[in-house]
C-alpha positions in Angstrom: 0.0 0.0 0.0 2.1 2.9 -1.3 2.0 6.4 0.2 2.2 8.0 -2.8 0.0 7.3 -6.0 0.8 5.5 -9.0 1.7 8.9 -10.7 3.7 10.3 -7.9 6.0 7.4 -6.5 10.0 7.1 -7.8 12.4 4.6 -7.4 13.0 4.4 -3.5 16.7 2.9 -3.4 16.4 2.8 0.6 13.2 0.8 0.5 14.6 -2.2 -1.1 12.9 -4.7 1.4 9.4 -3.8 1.0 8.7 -6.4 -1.3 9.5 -8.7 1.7 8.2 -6.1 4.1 4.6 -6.6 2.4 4.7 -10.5 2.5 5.4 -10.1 6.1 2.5 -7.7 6.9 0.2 -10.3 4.9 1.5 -13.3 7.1 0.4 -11.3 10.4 -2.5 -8.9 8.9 -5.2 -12.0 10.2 -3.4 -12.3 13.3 -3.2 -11.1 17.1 0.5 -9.6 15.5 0.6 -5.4 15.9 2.3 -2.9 14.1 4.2 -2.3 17.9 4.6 -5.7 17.8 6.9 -5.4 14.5 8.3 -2.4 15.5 9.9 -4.4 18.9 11.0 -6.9 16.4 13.4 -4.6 14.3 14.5 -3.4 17.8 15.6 -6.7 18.7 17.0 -7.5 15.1 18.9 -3.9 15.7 20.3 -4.3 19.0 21.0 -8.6 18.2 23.3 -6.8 14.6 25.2 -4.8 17.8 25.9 -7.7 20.1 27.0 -9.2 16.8 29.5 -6.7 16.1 31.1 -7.0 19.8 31.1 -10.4 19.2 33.5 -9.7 15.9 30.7 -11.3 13.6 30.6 -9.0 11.2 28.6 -10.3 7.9 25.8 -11.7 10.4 25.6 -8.6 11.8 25.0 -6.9 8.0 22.3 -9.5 7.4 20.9 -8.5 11.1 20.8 -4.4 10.1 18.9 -5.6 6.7 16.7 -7.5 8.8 16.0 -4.7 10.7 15.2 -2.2 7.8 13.0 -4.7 6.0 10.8 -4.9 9.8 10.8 -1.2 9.7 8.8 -0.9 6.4 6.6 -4.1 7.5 5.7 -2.2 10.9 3.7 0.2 8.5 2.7 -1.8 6.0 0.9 -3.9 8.7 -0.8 -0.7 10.3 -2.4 0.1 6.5 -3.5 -3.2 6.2 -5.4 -3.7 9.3 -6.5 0.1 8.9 -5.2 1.0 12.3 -2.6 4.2 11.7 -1.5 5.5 15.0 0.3 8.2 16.6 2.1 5.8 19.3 3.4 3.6 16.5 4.6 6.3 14.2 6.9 8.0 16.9 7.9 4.8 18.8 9.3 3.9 15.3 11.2 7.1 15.0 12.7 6.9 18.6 13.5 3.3 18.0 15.4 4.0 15.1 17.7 7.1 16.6 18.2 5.1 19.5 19.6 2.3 17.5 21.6 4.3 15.0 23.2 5.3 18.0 23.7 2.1 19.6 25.2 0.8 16.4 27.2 3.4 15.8 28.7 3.4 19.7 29.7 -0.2 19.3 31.5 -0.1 16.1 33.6 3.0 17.8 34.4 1.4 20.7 35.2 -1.9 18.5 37.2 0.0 16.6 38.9 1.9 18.9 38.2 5.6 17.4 38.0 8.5 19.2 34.4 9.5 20.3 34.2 12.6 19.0 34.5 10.9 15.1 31.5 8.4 16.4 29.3 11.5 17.3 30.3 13.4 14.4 28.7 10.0 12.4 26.0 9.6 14.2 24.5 13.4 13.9 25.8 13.0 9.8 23.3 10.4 9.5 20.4 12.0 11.5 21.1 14.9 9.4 21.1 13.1 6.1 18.0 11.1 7.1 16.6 14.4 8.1 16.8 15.9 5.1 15.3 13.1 3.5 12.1 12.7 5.8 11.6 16.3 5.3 11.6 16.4 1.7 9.3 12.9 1.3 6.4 14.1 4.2 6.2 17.4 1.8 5.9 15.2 -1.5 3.3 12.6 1.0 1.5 15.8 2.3 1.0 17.1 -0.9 -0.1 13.8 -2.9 -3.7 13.1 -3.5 -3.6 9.9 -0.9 -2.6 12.0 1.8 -0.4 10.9 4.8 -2.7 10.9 8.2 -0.1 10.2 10.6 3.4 12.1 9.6 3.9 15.8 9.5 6.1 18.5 7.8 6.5 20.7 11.3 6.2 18.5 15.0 5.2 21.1 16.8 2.2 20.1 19.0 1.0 17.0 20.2 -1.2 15.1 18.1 -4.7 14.2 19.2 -4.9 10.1 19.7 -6.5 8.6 16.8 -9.1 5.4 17.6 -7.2 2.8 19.0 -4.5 4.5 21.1 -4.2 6.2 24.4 -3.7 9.8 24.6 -0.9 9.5 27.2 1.2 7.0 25.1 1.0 9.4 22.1 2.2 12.3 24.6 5.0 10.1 26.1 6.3 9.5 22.8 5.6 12.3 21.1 7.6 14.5 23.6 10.2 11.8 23.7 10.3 12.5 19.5 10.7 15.8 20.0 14.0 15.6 22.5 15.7 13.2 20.4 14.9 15.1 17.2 14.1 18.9 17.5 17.6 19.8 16.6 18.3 18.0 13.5 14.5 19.3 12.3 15.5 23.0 13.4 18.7 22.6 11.2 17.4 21.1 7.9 14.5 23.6 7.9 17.1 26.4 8.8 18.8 25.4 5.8 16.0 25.1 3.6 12.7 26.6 5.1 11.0 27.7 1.8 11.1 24.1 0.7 6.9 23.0 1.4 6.8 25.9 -0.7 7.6 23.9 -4.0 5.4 22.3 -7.0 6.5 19.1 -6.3 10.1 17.1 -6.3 10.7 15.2 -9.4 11.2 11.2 -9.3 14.6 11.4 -10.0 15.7 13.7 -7.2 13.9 11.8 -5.0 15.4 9.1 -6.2 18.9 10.2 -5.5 18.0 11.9 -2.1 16.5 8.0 -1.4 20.5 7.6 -1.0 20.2 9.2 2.6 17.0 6.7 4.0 17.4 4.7 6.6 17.2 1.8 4.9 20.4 2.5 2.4 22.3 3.6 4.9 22.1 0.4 7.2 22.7 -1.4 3.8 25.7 0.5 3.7 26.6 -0.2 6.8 26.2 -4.0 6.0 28.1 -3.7 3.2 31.5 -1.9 5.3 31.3 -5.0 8.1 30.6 -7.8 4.9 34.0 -6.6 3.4 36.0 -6.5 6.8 35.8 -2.4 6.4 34.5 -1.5 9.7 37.1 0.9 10.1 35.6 2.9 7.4 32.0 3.3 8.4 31.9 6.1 10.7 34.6 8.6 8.5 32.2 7.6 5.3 29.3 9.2 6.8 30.9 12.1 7.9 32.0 13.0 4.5 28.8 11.2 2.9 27.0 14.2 4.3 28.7 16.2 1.9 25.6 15.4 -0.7 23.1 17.4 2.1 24.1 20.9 0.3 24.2 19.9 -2.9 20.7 18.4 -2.7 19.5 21.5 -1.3 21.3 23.4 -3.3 19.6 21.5 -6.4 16.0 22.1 -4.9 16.5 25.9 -4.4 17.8 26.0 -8.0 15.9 24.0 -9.6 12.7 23.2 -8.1 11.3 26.4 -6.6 
């Protein structure tokens, strides 16, 4: 069930498992299985890829971080199919995830030996880069004719609890978003505020800017520890960030 109509939706290289993701959804949609329920499961794949990486098991630990991404798009796909979008599931996904990037990141530093400083220099490139991304794709979803009920261009006040969910679980997390997030938010919209402003985004730059999802960048995480090039992975994203002004620069050229 795409987000995005027929007309609208582009190549997503970051969503790569949602072929998988769907078959998964179908196997629990006629079950006692939740979209929570899902959502601890890519926690657990996440955090199992870490204890992987102390261990020195590097490739399992790739396959692990797959894992994980393809559970994060089944989470979703699971909530459309048993009509049941919530509040509490959208941001429990988002604090999962920074919590794990995290996680993952602080175990391959202190595996590796590097200084801190280059592991929290990684860790806010990637929020940054996936930042940008999520901004850019909740415009295009806010702005496409099917509509996007649960995910917003500007968190700024607490949602009201669709059926289903408790108001004080949505508050809980929603506040909890908003510590772990506001900062990254408040710099991607500093650097490009006018951008709900455009038309639309055409497929191809989404296509590209795909290159900063979650989902690729776990892959190219996977990819690093496969090869025996965990030494690599936290001064790559540093530098991969790079691409965030060019992107932007592209939009406010191109695309106003």
């Amino acid at each position: 069930m795409s987000k995005l109509s027929a007309e609208e939706k582009f190549i997503d290289l970051s969503d790569y498992g949602r072929p998988i993701a769907i078959k998964i959804a179908q196997t629990f949609s006629n079950t006692s299985i939740t979209p929570v329920h899902v959502t601890l499961m890519f926690g657990i794949s996440g955090l199992t890829a870490s204890w992987l990486i102390i261990k020195g098991y590097y490739a399992p630990a790739g396959l692990f971080l797959i894992l994980k991404s393809i559970l994060d798009a089944a989470d979703g796909e699971l909530a459309r199919m048993k009509r049941t979008p919530s509040y509490t599931g959208r941001y429990l996904d988002s604090v999962f995830d920074i919590i794990l990037n995290f996680i993952i990141l602080f175990t391959i530093q202190q595996v590796t030996g590097q200084p801190l400083w280059l592991m929290l220099f990684a860790f806010a490139s990637i929020q940054l880069q996936g930042t940008l991304y999520n901004y850019y794709y909740v415009i295009l979803r806010q702005k496409s004719a099917h509509g996007d009920k649960t995910s917003r261009i500007f968190e700024t006040d607490t949602p009201k609890a669709l059926p289903g969910e408790k108001q004080w679980s949505v508050n809980l997390l929603f506040n909890t978003y908003l510590l772990f997030y506001t900062l990254f938010d408040r710099i991607i919209y500093f650097l490009d505020r006018n951008a709900s402003e455009s038309d639309t985004f055409p497929k191809w730059f989404m296509t590209l800017l795909s290159l900063y999802g979650l989902g690729f960048q776990l892959m190219i995480i996977a990819i690093f520890l496969s090869v025996g090039l965990i030494g690599w992975i936290l001064p790559f994203f540093i530098w991969y960030s790079v691409g965030i002004l060019i992107f932007i620069g592209i939009r406010k050229a191109l695309l106003n």
